[in-house]
N, CA and C of each residue as an Amber inpcrd file, in Angstrom:
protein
   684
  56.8280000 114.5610000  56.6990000  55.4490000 114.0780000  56.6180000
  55.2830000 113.1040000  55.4520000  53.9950000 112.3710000  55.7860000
  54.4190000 111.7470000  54.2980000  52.7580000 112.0750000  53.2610000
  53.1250000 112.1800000  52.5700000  51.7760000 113.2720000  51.7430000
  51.6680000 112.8480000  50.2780000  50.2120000 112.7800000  50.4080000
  49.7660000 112.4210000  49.0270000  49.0620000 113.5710000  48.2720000
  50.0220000 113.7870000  47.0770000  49.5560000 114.6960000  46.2410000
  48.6040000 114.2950000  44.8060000  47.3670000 114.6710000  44.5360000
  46.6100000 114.4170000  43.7550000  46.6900000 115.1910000  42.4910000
  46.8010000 114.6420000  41.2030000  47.0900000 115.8100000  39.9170000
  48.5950000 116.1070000  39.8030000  49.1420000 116.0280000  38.8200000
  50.5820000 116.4170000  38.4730000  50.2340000 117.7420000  37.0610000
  49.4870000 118.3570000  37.4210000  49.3560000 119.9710000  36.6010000
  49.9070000 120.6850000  36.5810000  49.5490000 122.7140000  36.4480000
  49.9380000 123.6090000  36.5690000  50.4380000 123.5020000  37.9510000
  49.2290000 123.3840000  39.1220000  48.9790000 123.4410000  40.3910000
  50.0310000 122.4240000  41.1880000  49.7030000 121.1830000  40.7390000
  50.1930000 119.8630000  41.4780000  51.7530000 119.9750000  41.7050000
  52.5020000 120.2310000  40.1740000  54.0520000 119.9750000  39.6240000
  54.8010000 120.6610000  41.1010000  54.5910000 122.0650000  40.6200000
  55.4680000 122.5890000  41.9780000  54.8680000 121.9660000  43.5770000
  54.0590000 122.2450000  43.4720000  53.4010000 121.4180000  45.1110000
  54.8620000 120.3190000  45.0390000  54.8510000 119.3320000  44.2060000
  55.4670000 118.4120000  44.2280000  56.8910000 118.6140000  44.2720000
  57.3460000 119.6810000  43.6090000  58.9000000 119.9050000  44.0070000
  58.8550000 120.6770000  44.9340000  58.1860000 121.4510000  45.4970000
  58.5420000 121.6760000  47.2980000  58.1320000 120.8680000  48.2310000
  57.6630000 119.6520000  47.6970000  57.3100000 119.1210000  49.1360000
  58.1820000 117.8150000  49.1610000  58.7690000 117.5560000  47.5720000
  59.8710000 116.8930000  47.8300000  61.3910000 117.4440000  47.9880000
  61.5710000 118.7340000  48.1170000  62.5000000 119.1930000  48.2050000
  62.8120000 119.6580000  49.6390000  61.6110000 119.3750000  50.3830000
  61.2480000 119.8900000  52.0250000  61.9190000 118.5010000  52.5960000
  61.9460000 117.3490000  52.2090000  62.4700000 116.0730000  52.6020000
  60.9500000 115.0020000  52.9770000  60.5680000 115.4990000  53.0330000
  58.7620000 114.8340000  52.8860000  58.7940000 113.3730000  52.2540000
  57.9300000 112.4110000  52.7890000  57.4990000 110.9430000  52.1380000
  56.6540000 111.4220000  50.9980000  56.6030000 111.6630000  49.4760000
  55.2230000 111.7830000  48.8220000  55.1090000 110.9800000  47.8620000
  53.4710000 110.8920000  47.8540000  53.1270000 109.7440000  46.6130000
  52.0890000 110.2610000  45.9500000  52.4860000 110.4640000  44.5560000
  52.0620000 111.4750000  43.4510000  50.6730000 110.2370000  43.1930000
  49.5220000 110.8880000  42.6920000  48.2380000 109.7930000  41.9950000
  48.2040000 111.2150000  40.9750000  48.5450000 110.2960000  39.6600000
  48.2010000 111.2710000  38.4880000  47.4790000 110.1330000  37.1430000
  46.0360000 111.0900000  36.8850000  45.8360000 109.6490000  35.3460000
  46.2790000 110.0620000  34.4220000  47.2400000 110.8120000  34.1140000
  47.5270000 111.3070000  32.2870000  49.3810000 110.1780000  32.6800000
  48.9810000 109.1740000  31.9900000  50.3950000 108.6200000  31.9510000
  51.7600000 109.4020000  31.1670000  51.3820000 110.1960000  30.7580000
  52.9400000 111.1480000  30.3230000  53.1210000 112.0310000  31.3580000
  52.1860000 112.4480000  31.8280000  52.5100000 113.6600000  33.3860000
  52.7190000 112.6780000  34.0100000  52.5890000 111.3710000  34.4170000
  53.1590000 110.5900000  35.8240000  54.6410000 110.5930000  35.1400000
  54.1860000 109.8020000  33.7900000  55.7490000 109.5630000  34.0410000
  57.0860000 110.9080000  33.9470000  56.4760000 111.9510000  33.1550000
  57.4310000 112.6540000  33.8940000  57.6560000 113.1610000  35.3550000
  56.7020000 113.1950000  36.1290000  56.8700000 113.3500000  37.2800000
  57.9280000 111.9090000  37.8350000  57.9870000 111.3060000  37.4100000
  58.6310000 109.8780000  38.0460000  60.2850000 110.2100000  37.7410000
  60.2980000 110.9690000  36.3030000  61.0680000 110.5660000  36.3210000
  62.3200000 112.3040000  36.5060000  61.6740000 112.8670000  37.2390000
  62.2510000 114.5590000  37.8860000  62.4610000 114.2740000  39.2320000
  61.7160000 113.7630000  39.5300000  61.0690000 113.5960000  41.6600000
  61.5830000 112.6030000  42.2650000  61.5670000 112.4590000  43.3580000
  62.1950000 111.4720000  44.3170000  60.9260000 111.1000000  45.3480000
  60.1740000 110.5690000  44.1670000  58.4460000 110.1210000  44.8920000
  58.0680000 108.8490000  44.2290000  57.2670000 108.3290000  44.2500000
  56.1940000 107.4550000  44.3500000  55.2040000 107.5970000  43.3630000
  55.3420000 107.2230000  42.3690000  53.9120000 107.4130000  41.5670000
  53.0470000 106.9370000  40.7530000  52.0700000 106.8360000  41.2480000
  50.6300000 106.1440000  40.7310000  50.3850000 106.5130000  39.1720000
  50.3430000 105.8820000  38.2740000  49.0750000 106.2390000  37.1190000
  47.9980000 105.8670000  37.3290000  47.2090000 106.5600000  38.1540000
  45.7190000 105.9510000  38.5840000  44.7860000 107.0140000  38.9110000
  43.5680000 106.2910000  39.0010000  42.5180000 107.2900000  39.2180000
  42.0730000 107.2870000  40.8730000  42.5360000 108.5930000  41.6460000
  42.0540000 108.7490000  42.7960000  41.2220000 108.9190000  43.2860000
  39.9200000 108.6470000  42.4440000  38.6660000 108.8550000  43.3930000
  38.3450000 107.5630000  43.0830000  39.3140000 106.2240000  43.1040000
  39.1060000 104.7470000  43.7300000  39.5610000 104.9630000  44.9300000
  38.5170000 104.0900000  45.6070000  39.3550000 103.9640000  47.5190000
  39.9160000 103.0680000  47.3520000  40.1400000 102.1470000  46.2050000
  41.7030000 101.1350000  45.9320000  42.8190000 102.1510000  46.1720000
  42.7580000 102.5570000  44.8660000  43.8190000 103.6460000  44.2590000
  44.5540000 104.6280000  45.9260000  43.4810000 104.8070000  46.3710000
  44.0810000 105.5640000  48.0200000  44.9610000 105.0890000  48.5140000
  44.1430000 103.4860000  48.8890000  44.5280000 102.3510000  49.2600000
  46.1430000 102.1280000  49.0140000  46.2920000 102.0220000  47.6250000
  47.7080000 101.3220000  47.5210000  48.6710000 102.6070000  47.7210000
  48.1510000 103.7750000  47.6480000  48.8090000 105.3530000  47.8270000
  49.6850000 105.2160000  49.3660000  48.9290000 104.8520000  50.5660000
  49.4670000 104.6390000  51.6880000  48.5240000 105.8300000  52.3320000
  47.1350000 105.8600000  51.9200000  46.4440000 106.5550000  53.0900000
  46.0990000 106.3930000  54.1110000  46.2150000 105.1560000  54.5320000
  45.8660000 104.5260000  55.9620000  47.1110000 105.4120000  57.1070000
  48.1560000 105.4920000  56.3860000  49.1800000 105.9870000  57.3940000
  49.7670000 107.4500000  56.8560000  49.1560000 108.2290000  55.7650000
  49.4910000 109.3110000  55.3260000  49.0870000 110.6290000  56.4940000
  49.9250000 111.4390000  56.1970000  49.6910000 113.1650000  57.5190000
  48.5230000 113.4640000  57.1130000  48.7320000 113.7890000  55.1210000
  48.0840000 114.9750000  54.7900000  47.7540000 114.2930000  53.4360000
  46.6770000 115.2370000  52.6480000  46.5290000 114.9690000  50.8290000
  46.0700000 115.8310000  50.7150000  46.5330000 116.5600000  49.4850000
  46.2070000 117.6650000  48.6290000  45.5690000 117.1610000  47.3130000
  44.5890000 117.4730000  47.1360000  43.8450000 117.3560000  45.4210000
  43.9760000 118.3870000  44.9730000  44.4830000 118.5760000  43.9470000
  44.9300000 119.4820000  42.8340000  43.9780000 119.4520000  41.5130000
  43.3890000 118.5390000  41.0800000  42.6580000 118.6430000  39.7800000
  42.4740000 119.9390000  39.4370000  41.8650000 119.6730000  38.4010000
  40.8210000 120.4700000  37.6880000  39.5310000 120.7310000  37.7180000
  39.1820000 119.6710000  38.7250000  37.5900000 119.4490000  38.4080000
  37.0140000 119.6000000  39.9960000  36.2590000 120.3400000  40.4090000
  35.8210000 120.5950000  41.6270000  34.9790000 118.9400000  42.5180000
  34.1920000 118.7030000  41.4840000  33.4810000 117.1400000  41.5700000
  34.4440000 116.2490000  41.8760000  35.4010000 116.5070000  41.5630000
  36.4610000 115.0460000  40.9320000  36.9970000 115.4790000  42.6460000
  37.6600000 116.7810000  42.9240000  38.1110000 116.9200000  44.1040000
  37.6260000 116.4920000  45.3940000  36.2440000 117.1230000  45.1870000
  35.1980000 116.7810000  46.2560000  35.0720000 114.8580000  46.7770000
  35.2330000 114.3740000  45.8540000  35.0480000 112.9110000  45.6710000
  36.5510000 112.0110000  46.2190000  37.3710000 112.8690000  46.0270000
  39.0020000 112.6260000  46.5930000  38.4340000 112.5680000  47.9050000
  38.4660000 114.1090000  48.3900000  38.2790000 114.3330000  49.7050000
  37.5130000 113.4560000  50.7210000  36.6930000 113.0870000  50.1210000
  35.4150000 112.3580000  50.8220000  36.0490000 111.0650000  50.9740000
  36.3350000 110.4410000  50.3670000  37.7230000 108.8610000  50.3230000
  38.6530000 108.9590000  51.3810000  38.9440000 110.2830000  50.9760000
  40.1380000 110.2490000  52.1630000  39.9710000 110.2920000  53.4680000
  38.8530000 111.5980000  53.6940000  38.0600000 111.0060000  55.1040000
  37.6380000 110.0440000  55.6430000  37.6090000 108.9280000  54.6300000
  37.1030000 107.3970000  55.3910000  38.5660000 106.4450000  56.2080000
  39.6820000 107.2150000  55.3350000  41.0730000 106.8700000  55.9410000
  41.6020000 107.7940000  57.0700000  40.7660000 108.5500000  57.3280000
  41.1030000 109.1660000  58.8220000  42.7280000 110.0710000  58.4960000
  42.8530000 110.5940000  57.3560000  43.9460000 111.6620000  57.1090000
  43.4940000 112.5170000  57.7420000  44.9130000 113.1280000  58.5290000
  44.2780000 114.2550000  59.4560000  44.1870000 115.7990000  58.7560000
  45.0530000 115.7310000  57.4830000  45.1930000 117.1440000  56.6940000
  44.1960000 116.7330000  55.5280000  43.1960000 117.2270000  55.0130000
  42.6460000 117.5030000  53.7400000  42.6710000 118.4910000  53.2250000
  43.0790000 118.5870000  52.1400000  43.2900000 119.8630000  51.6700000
  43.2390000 119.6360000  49.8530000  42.2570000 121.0870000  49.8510000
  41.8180000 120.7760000  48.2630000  41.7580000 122.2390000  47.4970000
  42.5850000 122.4220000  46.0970000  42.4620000 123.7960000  45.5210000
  40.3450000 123.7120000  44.9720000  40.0150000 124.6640000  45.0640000
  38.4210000 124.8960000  44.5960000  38.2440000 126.3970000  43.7860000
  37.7750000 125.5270000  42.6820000  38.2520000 126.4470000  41.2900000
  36.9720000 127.4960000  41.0340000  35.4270000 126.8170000  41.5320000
  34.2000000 127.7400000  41.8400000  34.0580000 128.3480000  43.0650000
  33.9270000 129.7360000  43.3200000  34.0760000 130.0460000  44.3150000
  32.7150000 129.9160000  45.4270000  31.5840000 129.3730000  43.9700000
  30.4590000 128.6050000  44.6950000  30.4480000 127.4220000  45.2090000
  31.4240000 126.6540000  45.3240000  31.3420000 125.0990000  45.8100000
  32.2880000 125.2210000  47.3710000  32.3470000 126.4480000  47.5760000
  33.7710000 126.8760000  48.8860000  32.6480000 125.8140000  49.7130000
  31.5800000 126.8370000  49.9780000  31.2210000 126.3340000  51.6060000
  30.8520000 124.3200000  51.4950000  30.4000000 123.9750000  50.0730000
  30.4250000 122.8270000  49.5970000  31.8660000 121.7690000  50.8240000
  32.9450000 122.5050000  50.1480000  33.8710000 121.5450000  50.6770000
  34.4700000 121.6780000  52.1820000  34.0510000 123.0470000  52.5850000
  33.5350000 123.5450000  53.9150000  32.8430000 122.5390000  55.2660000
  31.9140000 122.3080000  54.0510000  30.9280000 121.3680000  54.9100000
  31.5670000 120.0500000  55.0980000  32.3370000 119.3990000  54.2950000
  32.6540000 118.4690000  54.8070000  34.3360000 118.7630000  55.5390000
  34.5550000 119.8860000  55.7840000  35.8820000 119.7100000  56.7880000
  37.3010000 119.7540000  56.0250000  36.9510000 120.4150000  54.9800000
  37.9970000 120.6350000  54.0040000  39.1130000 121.6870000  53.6330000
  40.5630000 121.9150000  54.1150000  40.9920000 123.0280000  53.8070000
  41.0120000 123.2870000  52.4230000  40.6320000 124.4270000  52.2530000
  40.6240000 124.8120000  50.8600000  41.7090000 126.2370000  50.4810000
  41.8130000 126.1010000  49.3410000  42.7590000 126.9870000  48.4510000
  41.6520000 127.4180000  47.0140000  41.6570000 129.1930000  47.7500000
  40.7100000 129.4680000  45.9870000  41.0590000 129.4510000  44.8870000
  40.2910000 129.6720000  44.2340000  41.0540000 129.3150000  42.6340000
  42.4160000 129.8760000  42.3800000  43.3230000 129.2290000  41.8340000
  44.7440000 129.7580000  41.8970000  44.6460000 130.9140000  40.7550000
  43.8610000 130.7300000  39.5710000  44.0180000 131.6430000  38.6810000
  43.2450000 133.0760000  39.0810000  42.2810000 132.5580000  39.8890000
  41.7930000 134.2000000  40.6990000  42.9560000 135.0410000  41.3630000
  43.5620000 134.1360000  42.0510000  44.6610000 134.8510000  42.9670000
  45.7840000 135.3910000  41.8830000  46.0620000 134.8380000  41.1150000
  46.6110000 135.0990000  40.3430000  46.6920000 136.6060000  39.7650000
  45.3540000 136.5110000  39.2100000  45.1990000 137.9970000  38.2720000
  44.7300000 139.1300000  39.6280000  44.6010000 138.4560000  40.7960000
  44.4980000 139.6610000  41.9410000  45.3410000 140.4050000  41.9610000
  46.6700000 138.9880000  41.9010000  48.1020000 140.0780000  41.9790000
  48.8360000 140.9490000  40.8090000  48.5650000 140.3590000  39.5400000
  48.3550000 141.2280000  38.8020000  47.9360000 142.4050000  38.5100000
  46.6890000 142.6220000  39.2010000  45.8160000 143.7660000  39.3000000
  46.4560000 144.8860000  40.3330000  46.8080000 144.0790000  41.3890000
  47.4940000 145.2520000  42.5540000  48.7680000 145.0570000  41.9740000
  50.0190000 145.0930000  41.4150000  50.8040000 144.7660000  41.0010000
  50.4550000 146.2040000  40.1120000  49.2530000 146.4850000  39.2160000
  49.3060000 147.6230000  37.9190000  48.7090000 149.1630000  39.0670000
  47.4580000 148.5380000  40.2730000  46.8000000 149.5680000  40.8470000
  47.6260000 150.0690000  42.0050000  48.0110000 149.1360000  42.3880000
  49.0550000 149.5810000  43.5160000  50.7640000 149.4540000  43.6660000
  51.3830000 150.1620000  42.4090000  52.5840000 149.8310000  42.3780000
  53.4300000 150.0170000  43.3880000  53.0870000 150.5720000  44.3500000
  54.0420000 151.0880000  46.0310000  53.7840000 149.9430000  46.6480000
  52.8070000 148.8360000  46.6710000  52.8530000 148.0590000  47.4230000
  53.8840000 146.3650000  46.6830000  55.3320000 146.2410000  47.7350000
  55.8020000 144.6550000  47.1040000  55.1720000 143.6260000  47.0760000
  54.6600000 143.4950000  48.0360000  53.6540000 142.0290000  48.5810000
  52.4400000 142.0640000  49.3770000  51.3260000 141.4990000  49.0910000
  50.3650000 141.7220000  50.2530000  49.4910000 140.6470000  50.3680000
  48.6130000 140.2360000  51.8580000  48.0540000 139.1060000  51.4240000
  46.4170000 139.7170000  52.0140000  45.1830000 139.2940000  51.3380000
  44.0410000 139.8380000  52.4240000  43.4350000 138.8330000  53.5600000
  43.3170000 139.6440000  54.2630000  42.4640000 139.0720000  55.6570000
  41.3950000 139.6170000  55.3330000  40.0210000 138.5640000  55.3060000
  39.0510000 138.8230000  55.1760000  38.6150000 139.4530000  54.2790000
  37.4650000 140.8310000  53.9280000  36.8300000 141.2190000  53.3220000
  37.3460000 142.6700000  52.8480000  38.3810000 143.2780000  53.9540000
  38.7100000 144.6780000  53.9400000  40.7060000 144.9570000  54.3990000
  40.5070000 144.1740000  55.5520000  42.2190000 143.9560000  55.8740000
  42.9010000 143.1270000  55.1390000  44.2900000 143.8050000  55.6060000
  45.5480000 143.3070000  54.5300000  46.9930000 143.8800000  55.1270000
  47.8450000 142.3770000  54.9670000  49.0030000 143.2390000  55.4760000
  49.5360000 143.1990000  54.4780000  50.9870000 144.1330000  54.2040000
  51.5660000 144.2090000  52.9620000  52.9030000 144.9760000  53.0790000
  53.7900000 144.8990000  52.2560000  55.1630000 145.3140000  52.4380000
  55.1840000 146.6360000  51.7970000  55.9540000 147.5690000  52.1370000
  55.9880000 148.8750000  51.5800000  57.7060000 149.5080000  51.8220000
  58.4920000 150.1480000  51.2210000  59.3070000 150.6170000  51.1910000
  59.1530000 152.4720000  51.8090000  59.7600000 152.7840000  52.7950000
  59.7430000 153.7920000  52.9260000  60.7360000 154.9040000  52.0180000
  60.2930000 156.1240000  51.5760000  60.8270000 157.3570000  50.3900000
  61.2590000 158.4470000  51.2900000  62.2490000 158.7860000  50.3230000
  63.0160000 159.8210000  52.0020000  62.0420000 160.6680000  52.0200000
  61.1120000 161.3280000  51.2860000  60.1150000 162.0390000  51.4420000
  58.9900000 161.8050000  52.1700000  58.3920000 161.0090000  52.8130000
  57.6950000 159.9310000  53.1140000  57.2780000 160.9280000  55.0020000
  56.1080000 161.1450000  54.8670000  55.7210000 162.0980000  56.2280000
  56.2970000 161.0640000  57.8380000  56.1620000 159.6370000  57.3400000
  56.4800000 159.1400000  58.8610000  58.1400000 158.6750000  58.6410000
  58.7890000 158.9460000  57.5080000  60.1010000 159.1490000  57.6190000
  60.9730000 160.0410000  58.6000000  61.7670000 159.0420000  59.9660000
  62.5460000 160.2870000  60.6950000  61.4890000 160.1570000  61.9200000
  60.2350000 159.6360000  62.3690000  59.2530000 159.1790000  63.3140000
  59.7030000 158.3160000  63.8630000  59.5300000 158.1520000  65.4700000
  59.1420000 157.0670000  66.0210000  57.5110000 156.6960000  65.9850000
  57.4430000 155.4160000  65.9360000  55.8040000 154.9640000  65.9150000
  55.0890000 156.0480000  67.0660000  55.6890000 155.9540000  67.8950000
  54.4400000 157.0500000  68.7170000  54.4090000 158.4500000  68.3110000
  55.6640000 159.2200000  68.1290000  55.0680000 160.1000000  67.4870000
  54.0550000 160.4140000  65.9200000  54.3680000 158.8960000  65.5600000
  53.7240000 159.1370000  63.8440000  52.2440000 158.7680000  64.7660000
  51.8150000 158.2200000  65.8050000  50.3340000 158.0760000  65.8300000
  50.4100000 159.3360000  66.6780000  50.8410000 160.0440000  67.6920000
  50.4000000 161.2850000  68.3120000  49.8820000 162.2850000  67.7180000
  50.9970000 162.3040000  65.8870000  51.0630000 163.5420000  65.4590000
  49.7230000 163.0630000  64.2930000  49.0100000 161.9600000  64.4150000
  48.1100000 161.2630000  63.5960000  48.1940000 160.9100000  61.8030000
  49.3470000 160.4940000  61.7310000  49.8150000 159.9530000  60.5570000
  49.6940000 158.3680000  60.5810000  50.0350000 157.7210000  61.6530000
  49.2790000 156.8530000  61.7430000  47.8380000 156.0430000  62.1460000
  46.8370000 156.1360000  61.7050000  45.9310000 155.4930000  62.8150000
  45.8890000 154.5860000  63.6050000  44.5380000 154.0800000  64.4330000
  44.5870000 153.1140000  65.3180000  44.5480000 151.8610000  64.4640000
  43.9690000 151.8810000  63.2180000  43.7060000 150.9290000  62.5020000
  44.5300000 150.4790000  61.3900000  45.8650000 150.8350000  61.7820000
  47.3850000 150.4620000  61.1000000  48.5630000 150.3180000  62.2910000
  48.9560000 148.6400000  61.9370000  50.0380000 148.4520000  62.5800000
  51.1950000 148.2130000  61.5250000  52.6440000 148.5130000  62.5660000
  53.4790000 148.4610000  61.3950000  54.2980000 147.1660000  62.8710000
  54.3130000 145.9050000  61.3180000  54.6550000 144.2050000  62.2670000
  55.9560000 144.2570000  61.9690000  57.0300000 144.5560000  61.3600000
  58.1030000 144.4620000  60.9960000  58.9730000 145.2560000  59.9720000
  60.1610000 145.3930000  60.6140000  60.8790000 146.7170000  59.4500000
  62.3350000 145.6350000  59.0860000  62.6450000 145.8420000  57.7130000
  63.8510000 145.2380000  56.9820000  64.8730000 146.4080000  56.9940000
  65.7530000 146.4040000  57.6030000  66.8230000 147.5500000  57.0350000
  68.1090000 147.1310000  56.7900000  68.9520000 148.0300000  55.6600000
  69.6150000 147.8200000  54.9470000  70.9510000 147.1900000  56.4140000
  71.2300000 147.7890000  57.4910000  71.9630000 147.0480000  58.4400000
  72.0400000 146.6270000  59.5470000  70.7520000 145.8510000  59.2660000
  70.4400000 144.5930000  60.2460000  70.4390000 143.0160000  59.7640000
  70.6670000 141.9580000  60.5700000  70.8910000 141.2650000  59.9490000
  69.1580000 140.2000000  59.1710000  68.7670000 141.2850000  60.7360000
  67.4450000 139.8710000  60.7980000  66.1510000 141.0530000  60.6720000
  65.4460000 141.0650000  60.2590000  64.2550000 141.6490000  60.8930000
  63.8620000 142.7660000  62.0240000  63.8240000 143.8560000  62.0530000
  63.3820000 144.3580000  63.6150000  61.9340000 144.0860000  63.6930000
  62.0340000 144.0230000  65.1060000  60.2490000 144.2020000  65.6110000
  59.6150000 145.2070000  65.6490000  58.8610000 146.0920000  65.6730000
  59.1700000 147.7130000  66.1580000  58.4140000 147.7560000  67.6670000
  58.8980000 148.7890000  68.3630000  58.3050000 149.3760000  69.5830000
  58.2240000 151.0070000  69.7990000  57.3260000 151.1450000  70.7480000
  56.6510000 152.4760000  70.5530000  57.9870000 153.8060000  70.1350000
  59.2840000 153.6330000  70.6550000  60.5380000 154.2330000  70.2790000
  61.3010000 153.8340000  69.3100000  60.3670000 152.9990000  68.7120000
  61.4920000 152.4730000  67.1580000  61.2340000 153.4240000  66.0600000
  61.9720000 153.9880000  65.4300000  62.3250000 155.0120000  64.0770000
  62.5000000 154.5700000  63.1740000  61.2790000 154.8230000  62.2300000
  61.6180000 155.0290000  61.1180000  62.4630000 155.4910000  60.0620000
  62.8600000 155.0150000  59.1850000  63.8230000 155.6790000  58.6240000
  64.0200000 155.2240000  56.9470000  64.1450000 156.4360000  56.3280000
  64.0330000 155.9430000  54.6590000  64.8520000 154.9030000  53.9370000
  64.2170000 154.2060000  53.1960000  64.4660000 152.5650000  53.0190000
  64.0060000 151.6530000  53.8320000  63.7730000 151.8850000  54.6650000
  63.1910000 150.8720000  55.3410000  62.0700000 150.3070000  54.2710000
  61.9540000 148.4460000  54.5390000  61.0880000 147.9350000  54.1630000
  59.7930000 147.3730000  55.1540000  59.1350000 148.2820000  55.1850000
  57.6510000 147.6480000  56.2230000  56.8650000 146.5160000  56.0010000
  56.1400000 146.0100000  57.0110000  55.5150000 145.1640000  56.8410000
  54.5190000 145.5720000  57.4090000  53.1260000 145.9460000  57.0510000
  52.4270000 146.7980000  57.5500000  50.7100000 146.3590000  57.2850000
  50.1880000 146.1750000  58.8240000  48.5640000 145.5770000  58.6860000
  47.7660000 146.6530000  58.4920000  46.8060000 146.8100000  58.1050000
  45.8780000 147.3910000  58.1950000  44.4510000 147.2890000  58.0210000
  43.5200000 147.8000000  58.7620000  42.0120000 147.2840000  58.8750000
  41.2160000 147.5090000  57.7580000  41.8190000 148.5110000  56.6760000
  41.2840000 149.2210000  55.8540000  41.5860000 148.5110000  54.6010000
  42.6500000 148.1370000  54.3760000  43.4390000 147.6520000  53.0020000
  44.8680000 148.9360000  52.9100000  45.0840000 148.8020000  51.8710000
  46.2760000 149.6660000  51.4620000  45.4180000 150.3590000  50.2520000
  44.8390000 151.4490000  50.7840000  44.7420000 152.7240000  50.3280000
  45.4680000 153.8370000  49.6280000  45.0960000 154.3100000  48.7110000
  46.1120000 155.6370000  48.7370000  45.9660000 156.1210000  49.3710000
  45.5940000 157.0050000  50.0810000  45.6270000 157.7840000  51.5000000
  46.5620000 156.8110000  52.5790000  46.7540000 155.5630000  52.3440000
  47.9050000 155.2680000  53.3070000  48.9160000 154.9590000  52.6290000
  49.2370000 154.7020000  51.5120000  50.6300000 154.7810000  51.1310000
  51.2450000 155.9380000  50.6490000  50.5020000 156.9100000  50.5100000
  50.7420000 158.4110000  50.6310000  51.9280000 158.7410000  52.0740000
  51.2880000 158.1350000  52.8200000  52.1620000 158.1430000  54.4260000
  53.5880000 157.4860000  54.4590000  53.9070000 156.9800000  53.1880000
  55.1530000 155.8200000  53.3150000  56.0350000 156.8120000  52.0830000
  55.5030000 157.4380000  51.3900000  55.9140000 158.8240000  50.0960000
  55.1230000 157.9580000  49.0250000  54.9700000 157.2510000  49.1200000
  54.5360000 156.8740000  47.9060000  52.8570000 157.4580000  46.9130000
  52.8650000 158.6390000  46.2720000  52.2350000 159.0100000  45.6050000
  51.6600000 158.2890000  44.1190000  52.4240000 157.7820000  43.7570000
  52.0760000 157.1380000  42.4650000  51.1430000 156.1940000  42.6800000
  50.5810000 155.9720000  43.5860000  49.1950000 155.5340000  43.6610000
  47.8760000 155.8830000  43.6970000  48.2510000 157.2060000  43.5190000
  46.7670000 158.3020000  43.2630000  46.7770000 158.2730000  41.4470000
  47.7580000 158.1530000  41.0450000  47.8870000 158.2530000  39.6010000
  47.5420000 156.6750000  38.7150000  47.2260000 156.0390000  39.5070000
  47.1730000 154.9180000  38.4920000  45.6950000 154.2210000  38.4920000
């Protein structure tokens, strides 16, 4: 693709080494001339010392024929004002980090993918990281669901289950699916089906309508989540 990244920051830098490391066309617009030029001179990109909320500055970027642009700033205004430029160049990806979580529906309105504040997400995971140490990874859907990875403990009540018996015998509910199991000798992923077994070590990947509860990671052995 070929993609214009806005801001060479906290946020921007890596954006920029995975999306030039993906094999991607990108052309960096950064105004702090020591962040361009180090970006110029790490990357295998294109880069502006300029200010992107000129529709010059777009202009000479290559938005007329760009996929996508990401604004990275700092400044929600400054982003908003990217975005809006870029829509006059008919980019089909907009996409902007939004640091108030009051300006969401703001950039909403004009048709904007957005990314919440990175430092919110941040200390989220931090937080489940200290409250929920049984859980490796998790991401939320919506307001209440969440899928998330869990390790099964040989102690663990649906350890030694097939999925149907762990929902017959009601250890599982209706409102927990389990999307994928890692085991120590397979090569790839299993899927599970109503006769697939559980078995300790296994690494789950596991939705649920509720969140990850103690009362459900209790079900995987994991207790040390009532304690923290």
């Amino acid at each position: 693709m070929y993609i214009i990244i806005v801001g060479a920051g906290d946020i921007g830098t890596p954006l920029i080494d995975i999306a030039t490391r993906s094999g991607n066309e990108v052309v960096v617009i950064e105004r702090d001339a020591q962040r361009a030029d180090a970006i110029a001179g790490e990357h295998d990109c294109l880069v502006l010392n300029a200010d992107a909320t000129s529709k010059e500055t777009l202009s000479d970027a290559g938005a007329g024929r760009a996929d996508a642009i990401i604004s990275t700033t700092d400044q929600d205004a400054t982003n908003v004002m990217i975005c809006l430029l870029a829509a006059e160049f008919d980019i089909p990806a907009i996409t902007s980090v939004v640091h108030n979580p009051e300006h969401m529906n703001l950039f909403r309105q004009i048709d904007v993918n957005t990314i919440e504040n990175p430092q919110q997400l941040i200390a989220g995971h931090l937080y489940r990281a200290v409250a929920r140490p049984a859980i490796v990874d998790y991401m939320r859907i919506g307001d209440q669901a969440e899928v998330f990875e869990i390790t099964v403990t040989e102690d663990a009540p649906v350890a030694g289950k097939t999925l149907t018996e762990a929902g017959k015998e009601g250890i599982l509910s209706d409102d927990v699916l389990i999307v994928a199991i890692e085991r120590e000798d397979n090569n790839k992923p299993i899927t599970p089906r109503g006769q697939t077994r559980i078995k300790a070590n296994d690494l789950l990947t596991v939705y649920s309508a509720t969140g990850a509860n103690p009362e459900l990671t209790d079900i995987f052995g994991h207790y040390e989540d009532r304690t923290t």
